[in-house]
N, C-alpha and C positions, 0 to 999 in steps of 0.2 A: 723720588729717587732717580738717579741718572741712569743713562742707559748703559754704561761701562760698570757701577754697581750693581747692577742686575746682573748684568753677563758673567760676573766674575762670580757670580752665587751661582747658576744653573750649572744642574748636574753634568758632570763630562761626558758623559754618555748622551745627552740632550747634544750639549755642545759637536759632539763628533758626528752624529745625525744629521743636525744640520750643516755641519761641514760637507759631507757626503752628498747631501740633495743639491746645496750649490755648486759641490764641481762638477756634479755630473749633469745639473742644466748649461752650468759655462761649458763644457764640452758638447753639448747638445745644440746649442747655440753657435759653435765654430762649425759644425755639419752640417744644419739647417735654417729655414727661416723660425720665426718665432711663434708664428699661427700653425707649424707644423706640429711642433710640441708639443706632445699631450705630457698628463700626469704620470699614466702608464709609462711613458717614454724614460722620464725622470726616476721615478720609483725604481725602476728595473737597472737603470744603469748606477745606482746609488746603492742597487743591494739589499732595498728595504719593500716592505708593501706601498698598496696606495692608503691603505688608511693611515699609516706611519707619516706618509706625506703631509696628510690631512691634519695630524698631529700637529705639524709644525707649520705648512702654510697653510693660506684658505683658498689660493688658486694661485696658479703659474705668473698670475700678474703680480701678487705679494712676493712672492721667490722674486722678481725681477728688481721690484721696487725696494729690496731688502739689499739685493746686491749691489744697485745703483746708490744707497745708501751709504756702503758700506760695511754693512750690517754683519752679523754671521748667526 
């Protein structure tokens, strides 16, 4: 399956989540370096816990890789 058919099946609420975690690391990333970063950092500026995060990435290098990607 493609990854644009996938996308368009995941629930909206999945999908807004992880909208959430990536603005709020791309805003985390205009403030500081990238090794400063934590998960906590992320989580709390997105609104959600840290296992919510863990939900959806498996570490801040996947959020990156996800965004470099294109991904959502």
């Amino acid at each position: 399956m493609k990854e644009k058919e996938i996308e368009t099946r995941v629930d909206p609420r999945v999908r807004r989540t992880r909208k959430l975690l990536i603005e709020a690391f791309m805003g985390l990333m205009k403030e500081q370096r990238f090794s400063s970063i934590t998960i906590q950092n992320i989580a709390v500026r997105a609104g959600v816990n840290r296992a919510t995060f863990y939900t959806h990435f498996e570490d801040k290098h996947e959020l990156l890789n996800t965004l470099v990607r294109g991904g959502s």
